[in-house]
matplotlib code that plots the C-alpha trace (Angstrom):
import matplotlib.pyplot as plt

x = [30.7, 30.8, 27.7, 25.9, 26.2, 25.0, 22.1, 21.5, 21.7, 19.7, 16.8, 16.5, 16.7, 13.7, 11.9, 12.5, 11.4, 8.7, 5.1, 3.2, -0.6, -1.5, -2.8, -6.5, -6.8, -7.7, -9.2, -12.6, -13.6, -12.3, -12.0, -12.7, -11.6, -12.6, -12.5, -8.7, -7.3, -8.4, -10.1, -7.8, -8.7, -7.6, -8.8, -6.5, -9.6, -10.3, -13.9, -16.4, -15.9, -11.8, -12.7, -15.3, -12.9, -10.1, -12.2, -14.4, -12.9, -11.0, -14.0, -14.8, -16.4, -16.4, -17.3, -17.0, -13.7, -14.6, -11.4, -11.8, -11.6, -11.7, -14.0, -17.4, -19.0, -22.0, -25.2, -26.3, -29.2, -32.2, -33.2, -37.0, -39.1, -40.6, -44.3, -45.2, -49.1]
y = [-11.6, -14.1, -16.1, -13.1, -12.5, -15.9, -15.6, -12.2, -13.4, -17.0, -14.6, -12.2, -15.5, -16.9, -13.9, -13.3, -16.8, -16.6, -17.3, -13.8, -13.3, -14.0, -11.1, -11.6, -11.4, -7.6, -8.9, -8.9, -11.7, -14.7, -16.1, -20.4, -22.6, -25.3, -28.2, -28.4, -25.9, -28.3, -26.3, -23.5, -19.9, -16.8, -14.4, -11.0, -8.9, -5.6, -5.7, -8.4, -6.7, -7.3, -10.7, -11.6, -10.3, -12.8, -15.8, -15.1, -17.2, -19.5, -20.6, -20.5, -18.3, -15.5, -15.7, -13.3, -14.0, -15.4, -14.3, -10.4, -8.0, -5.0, -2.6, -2.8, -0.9, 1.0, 0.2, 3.2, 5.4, 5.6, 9.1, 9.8, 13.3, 15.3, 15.7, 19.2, 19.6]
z = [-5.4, -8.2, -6.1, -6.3, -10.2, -10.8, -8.7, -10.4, -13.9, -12.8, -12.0, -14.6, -17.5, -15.2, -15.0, -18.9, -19.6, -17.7, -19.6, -19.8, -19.9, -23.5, -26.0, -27.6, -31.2, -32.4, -35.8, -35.5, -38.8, -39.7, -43.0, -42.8, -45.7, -46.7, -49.6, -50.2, -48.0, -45.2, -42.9, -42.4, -40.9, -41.3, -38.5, -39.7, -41.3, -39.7, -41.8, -43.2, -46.8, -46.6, -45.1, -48.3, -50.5, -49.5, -49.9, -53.3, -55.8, -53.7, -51.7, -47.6, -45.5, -43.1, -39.5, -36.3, -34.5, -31.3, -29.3, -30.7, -27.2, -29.3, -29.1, -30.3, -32.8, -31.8, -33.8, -35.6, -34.0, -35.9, -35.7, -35.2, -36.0, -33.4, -34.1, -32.9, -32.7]

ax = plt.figure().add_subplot(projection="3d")
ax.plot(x, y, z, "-o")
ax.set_aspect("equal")
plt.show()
């Protein structure tokens, strides 16, 4: 019985343990430092505006996370007139 345990709890700590399939970034911008920051990034802003906010005054820049999996925005439709005649 006691074999048994230990082979029981043995498997459940390696299956706990074991590496899982990693999770993509949901952030869709990335804010870059640079200068004395030494080229740190930020990639937690939901929108460009929050992203631009973060680095005016402290310097850097704000690029497209390239690890976002979330889903894209759809460009906006232009909407055109129907010429009757």
């Amino acid at each position: 019985m006691l074999k048994r345990f230990i082979a029981i709890a043995a498997f459940a700590s390696l299956t706990a343990l074991a590496p899982t399939a990693g999770h993509a970034d949901p952030y869709k911008w990335c804010a870059n430092y640079g200068g004395d920051m030494g080229g740190a990034s930020n990639c937690g802003f939901t929108t460009w505006d929050q992203c631009m906010a973060t680095v005016s005054g402290i310097g850097g820049s704000c690029d497209i996370n390239q690890f976002y999996t979330g889903a894209e925005q759809p460009s906006p439709r232009v909407k055109r007139k129907r010429h009757t005649g």
